[in-house]
C-alpha positions as CSV (number, residue, x, y, z in Angstrom):
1,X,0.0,0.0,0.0
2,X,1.6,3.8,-1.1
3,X,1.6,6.2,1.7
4,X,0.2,9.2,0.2
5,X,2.2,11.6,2.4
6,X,5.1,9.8,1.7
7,X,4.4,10.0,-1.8
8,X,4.1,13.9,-1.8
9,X,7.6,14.1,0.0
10,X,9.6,12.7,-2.9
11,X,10.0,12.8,-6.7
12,X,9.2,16.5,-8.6
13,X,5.9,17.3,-8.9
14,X,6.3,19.3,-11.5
15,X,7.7,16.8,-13.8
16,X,5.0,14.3,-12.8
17,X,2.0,17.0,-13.4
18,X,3.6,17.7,-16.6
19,X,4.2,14.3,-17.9
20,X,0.0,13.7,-17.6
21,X,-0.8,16.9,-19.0
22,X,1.6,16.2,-22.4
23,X,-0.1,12.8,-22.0
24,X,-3.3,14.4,-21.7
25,X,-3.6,16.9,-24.4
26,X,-1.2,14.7,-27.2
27,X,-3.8,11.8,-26.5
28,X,-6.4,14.1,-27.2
29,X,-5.5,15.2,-30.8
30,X,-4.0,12.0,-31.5
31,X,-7.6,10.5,-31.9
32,X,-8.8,14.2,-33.5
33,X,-9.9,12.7,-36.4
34,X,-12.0,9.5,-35.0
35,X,-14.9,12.2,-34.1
36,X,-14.6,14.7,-36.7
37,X,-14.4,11.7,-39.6
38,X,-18.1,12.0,-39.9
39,X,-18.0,15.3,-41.1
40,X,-15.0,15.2,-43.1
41,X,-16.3,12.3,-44.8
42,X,-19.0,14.6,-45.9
43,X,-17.2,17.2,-47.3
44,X,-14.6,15.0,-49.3
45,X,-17.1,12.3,-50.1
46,X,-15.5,9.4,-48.9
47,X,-16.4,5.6,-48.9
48,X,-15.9,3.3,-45.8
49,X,-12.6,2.5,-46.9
50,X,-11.2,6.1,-47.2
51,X,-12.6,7.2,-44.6
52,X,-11.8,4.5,-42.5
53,X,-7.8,5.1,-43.6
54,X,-8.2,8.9,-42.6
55,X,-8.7,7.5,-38.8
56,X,-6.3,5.1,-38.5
57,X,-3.4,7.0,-40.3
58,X,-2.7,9.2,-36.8
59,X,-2.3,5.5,-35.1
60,X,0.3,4.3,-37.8
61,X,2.1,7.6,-37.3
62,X,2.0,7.0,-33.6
63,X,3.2,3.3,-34.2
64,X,6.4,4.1,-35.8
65,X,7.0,7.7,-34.1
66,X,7.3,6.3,-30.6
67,X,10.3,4.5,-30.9
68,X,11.4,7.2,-33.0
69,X,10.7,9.1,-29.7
70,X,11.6,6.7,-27.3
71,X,15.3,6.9,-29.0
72,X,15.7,10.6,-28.7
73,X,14.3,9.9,-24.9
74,X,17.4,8.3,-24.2
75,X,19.7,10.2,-25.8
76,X,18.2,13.9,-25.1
77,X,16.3,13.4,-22.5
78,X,12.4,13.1,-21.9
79,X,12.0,17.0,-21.0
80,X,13.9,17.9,-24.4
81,X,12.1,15.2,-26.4
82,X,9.0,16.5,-24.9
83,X,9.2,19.4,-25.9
84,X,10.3,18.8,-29.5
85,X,7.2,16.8,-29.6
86,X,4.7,19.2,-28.6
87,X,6.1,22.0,-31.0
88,X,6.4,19.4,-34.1
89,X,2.0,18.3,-32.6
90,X,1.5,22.1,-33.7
91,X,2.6,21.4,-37.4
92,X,-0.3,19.5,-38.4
93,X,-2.8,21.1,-36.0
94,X,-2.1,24.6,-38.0
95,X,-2.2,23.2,-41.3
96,X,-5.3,21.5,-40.4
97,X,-6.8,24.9,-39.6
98,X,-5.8,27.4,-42.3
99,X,-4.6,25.0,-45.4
100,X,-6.2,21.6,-45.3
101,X,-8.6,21.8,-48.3
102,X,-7.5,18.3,-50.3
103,X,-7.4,14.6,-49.5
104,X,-3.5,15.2,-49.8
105,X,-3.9,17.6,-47.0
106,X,-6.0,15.4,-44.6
107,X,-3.2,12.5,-45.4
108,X,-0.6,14.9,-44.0
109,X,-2.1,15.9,-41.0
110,X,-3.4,12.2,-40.1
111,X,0.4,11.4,-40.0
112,X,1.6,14.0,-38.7
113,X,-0.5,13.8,-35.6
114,X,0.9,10.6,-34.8
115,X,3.4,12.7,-33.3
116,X,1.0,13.0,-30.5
117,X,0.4,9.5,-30.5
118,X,3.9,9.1,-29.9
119,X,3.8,11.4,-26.4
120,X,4.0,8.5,-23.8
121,X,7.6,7.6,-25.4
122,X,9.0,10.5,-23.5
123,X,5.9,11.2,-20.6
124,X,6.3,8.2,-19.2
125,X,10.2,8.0,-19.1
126,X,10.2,11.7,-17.5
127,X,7.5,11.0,-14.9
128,X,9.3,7.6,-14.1
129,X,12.5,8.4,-13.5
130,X,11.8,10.5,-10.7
131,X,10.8,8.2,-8.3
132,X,12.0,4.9,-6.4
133,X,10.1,1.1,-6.9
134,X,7.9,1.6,-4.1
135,X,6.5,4.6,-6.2
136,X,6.7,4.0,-9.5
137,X,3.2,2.1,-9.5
138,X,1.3,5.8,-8.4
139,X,3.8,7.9,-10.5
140,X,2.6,5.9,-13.6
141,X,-0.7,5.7,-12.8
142,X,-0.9,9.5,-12.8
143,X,1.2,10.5,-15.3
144,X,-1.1,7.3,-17.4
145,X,-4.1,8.5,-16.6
146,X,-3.8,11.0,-20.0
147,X,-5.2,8.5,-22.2
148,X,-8.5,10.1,-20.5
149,X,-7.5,13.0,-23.0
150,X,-9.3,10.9,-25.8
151,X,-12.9,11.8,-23.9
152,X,-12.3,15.2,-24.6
153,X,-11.8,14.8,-28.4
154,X,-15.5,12.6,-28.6
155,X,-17.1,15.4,-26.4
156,X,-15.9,18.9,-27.6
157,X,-14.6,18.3,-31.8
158,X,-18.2,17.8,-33.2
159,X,-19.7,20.5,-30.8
160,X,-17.1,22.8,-31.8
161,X,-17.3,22.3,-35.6
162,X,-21.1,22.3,-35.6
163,X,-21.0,25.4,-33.5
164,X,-18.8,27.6,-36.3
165,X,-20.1,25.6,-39.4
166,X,-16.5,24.7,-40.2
167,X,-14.3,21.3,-38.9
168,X,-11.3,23.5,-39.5
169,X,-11.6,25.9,-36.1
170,X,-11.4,22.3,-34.5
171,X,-8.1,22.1,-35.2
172,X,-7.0,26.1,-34.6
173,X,-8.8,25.5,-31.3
174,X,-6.6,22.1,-30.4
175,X,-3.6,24.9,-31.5
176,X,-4.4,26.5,-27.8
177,X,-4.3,23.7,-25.5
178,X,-1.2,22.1,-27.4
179,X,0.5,25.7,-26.8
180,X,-0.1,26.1,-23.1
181,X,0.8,22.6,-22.7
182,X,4.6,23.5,-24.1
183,X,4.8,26.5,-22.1
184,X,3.8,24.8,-18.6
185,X,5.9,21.7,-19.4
186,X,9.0,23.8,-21.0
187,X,8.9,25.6,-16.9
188,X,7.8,22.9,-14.9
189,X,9.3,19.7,-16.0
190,X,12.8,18.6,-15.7
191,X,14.8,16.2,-16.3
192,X,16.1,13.5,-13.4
193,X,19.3,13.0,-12.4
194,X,19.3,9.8,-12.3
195,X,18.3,9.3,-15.7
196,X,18.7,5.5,-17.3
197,X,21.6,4.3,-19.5
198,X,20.4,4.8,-23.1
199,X,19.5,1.5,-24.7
200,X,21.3,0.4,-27.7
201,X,20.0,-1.0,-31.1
202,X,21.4,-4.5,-30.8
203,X,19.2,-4.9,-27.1
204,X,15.9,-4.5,-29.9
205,X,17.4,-7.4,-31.9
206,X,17.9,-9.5,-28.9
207,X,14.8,-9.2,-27.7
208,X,13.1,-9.4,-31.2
209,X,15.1,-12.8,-31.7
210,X,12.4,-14.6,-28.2
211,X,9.3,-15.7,-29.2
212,X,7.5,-14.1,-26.3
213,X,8.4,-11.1,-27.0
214,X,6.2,-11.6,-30.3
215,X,3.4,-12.9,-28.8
216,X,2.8,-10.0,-26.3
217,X,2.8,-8.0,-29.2
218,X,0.2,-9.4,-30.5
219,X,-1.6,-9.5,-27.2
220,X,-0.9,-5.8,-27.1
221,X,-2.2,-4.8,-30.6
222,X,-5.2,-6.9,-29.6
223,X,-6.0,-5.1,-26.4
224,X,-4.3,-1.5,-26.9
225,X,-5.3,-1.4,-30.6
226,X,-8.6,-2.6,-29.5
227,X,-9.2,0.7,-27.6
228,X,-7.5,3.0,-29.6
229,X,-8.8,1.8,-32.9
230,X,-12.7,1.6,-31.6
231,X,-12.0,4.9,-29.8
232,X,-11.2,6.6,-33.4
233,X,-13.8,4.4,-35.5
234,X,-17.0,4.2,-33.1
235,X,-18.2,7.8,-34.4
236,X,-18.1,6.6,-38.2
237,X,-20.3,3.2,-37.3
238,X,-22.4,5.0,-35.3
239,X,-23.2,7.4,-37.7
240,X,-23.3,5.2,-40.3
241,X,-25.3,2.1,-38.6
242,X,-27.7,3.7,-36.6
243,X,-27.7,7.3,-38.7
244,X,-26.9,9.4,-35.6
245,X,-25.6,13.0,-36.4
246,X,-21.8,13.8,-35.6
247,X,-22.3,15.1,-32.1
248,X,-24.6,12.3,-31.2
249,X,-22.2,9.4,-32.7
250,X,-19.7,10.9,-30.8
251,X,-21.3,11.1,-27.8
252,X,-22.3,7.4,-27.8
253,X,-18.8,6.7,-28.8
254,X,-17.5,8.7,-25.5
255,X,-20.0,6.2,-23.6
256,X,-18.1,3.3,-24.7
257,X,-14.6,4.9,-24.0
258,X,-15.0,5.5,-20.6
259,X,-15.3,1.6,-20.4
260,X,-11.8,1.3,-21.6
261,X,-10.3,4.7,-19.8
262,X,-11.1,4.0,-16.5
263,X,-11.1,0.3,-16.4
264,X,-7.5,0.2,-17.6
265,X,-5.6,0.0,-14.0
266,X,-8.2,-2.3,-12.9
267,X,-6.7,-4.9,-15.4
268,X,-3.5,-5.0,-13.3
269,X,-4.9,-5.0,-10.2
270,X,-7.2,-7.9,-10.9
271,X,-4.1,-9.7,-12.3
272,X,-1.5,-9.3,-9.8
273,X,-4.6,-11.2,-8.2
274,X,-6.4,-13.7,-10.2
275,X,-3.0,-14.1,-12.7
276,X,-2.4,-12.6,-15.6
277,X,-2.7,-15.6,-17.5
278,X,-6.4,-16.2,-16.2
279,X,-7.3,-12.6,-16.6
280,X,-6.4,-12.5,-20.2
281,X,-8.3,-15.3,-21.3
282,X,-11.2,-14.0,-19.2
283,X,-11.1,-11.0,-21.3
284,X,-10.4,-12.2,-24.6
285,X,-13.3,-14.4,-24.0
286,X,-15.5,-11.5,-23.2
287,X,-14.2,-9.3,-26.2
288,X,-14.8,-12.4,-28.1
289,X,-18.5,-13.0,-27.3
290,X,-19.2,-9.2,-27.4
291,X,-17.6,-8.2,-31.0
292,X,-19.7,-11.6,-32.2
293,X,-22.9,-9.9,-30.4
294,X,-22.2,-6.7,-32.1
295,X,-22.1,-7.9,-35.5
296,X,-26.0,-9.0,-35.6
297,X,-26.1,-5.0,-35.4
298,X,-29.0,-5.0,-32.6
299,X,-30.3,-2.0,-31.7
300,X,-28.6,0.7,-30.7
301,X,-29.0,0.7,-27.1
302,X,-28.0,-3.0,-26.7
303,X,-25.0,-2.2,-29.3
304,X,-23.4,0.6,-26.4
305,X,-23.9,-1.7,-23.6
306,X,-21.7,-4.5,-25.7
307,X,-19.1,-1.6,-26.5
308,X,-18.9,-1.0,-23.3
309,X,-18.5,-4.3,-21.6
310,X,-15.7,-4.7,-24.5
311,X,-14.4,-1.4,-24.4
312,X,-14.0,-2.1,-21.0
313,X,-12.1,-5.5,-21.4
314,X,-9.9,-4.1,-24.0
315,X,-8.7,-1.3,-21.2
316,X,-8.6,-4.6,-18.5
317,X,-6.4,-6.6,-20.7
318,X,-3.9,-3.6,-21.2
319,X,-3.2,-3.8,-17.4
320,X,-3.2,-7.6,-17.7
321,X,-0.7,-8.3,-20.4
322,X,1.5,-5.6,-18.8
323,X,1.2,-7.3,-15.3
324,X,3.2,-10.4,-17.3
325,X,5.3,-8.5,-19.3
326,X,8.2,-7.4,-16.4
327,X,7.9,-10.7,-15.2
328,X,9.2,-12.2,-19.0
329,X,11.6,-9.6,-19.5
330,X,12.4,-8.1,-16.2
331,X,16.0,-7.3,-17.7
332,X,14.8,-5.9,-21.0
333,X,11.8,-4.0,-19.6
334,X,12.7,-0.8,-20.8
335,X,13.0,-1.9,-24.4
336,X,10.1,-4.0,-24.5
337,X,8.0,-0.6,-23.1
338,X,9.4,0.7,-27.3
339,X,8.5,-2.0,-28.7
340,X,5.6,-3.6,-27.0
341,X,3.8,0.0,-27.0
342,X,4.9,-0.1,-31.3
343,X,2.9,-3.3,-31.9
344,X,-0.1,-1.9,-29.9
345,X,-0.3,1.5,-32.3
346,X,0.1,-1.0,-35.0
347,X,-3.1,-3.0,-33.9
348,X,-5.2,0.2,-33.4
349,X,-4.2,1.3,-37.3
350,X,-5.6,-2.4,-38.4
351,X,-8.6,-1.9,-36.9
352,X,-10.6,0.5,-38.3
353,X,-8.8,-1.0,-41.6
354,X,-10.4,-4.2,-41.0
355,X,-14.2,-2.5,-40.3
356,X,-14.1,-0.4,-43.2
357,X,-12.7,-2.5,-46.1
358,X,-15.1,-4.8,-45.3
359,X,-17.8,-2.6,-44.9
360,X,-16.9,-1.4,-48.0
361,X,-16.6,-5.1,-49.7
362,X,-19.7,-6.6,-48.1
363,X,-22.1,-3.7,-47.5
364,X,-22.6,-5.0,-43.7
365,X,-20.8,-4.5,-40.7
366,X,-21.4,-7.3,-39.4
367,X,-18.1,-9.5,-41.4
368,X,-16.4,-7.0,-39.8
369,X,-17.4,-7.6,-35.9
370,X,-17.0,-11.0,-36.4
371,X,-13.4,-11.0,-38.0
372,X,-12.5,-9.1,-34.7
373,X,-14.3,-11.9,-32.5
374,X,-12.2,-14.6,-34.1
375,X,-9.0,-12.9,-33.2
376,X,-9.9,-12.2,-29.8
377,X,-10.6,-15.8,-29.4
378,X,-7.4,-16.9,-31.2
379,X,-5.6,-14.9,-28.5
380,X,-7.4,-17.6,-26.3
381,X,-6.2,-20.4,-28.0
382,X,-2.7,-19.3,-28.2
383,X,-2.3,-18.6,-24.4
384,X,-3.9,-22.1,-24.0
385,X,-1.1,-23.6,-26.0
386,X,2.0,-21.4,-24.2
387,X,0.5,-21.3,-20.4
388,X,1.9,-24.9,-19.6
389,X,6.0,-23.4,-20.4
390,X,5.1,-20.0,-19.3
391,X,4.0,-21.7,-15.8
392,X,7.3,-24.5,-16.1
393,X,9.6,-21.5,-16.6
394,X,9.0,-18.0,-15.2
395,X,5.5,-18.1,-14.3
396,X,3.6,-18.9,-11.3
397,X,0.9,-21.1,-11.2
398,X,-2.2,-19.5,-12.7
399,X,-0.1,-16.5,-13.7
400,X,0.2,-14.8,-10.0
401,X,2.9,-12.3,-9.0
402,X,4.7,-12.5,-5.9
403,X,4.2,-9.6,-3.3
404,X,5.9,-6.7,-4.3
405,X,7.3,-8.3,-7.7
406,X,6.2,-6.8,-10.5
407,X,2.9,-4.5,-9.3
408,X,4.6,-1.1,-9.5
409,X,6.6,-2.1,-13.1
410,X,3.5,-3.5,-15.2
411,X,2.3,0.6,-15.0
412,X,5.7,1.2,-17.2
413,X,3.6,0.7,-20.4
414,X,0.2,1.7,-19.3
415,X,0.1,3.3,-23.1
């Protein structure tokens, strides 16, 4: 248990308040364009596919950018990083607002947010590195708690674009929190002395070469990518499904992110409990049987209540896989944060892929739902067939942590 007091006695505040509020506001534009997709669909006259490509573009850039980021992390420093970050964020933020009038346009921008997507690379690091093992698990939790930022995107881009008749002030308006958000974090963050030992190219290959390491990957782009990706897409199927204006799609769609935001540290605490191991194959198992209820497309009321419940799963299993991670690679776990975190971005670009191609091909949702189903429940299947070494080799039975192993570490990639 943290003592509180204790807690507020050590580290630097302002690092830590500035690491969540980078988080914060980059996770917020990152997913920009899941909300406002609706209307820009209109205006450019895109099909499922297209428009379904404009959404998941800022998660690719995120995918890639973050180990770009994580690198300059170590060699730079998180405050310096951070701050190259949030003034490259207001690139395509401004061009959004005063020259984004083609597809070509839209392309950049969705890219170039990915930038923001790429925040926790050096929030994280900066918030982490000021405090000792006994802390790390609160540090992380509020400097994680940004991914919140997303709820701010579904509630306020529509309103704000419907309010001026224009999707464009949506981005000159994201210009201002972006801003204050450099100027706060350029005065109160800094960086720790006892910053970690950068990590070298040849540790990625290592770790690349284990098996494992690929399969939480893939549990990660499942879980991660599940949220992110639904987080960015829910406006468009909303709209589309159920014919709900922009503002109301995206309120539904901020319904079912909560489920995923706030359920996220309850993941690992249920773990460190029940075993990871159990956990994730509880989840998957849910995801599972609610993506396969989605795609009869029942009404809409009983279609939130499933996005929820798997919404809140997907944010679960991001605190499960995580609470196994630093037990695998205790020695490596700063390289697996780069590129663990990676294949998660990469799941949350497939996504929306996946929904809207086959939208697109098929006329129907519902191939779509149902394609995300099986993969949930092949994530089932393959823990079933690596439990029995996991459990022979590093692994307790059932997948439970010892006291005071690995609680405060599995935080490291809450992103």
């Amino acid at each position: 248990m943290v003592d509180r007091k204790s807690f507020l006695q050590v580290g630097h505040k302002g690092s830590l308040f500035s690491a969540f509020l980078y988080f914060d506001m980059s996770f917020m534009v990152w997913v920009l364009l899941g909300p406002l997709a609706v209307i820009l669909a209109n205006d450019f006259h895109l099909n499922a596919a297209e428009k379904a490509n404009l959404v998941a573009l800022p998660t690719l850039g995120g995918a890639v950018l973050r180990l770009v980021l994580g690198v300059l992390t170590d060699k730079i420093g998180p405050k310096r990083t951070g701050q190259i970050g949030l003034t490259l964020t207001l690139i395509p933020l401004f061009w959004g607002w005063q020259f984004a009038d083609t597809m070509g346009d839209m392309y950049f921008v969705a890219l170039m947010l990915g930038i923001a997507g790429a925040s926790f690379a050096a929030a994280l690091p900066l918030a982490s590195s000021w405090y000792p093992p006994q802390y790390q698990g609160l540090a992380m939790g509020i400097a994680g708690a940004g991914n919140s930022g997303t709820i701010f995107a579904t509630l306020f881009a529509n309103r704000i674009a419907q309010h001026f008749g224009t999707w464009h002030v949506v981005f000159g308006f994201a210009l201002i929190p972006i801003a204050i958000t450099l100027i706060l974090f350029s005065i109160l963050a800094k960086d720790s002395p006892n910053k970690p030992a950068p990590k070298k190219l040849a540790e990625y290959g290592r770790v690349l070469k284990q098996r494992d390491a690929w399969l939480f990957c893939i549990f990660y782009s499942v879980t991660f990518g599940g949220f992110v990706g639904m987080s960015t897409y829910l406006t468009i199927f909303f709209n589309t499904q159920y014919g709900l204006s922009p503002v109301r799609a995206a309120d539904f769609t901020t319904l079912c992110v909560i489920g995923g935001s706030f359920f996220r540290p309850v993941g690992g605490w249920l773990a460190d409990r029940l075993g990871g191991i159990r956990m994730l194959m509880v989840l998957y198992g849910v995801v599972g049987v609610m993506m396969a209820g989605i795609s009869t497309l029942p009404s809409l009321s009983v279609t939130t209540v499933l996005l929820f419940v798997a919404m809140m799963a997907l944010g679960m299993g991001n605190g499960s896989v995580f609470q196994l991670v630093p037990q695998r690679f205790r020695g490596e776990i700063g390289v697996m944060t780069g590129i663990v975190g990676a294949a998660g971005g990469l799941g949350g670009y497939f996504l929306p892929k996946i929904l809207g191609n086959l939208k697109l091909s098929t006329g129907s949702f519902t191939p779509g739902f149902l394609t995300l189903s099986v993969i949930a429940l092949l994530c089932i299947v393959i823990i079933a067939a690596v439990q029995g070494q996991w459990k022979r080799t590093w692994i307790g039975e059932g997948g439970k942590v010892s006291a005071g192993s690995t609680a405060s570490m599995d935080t490291t990639l809450q992103a």
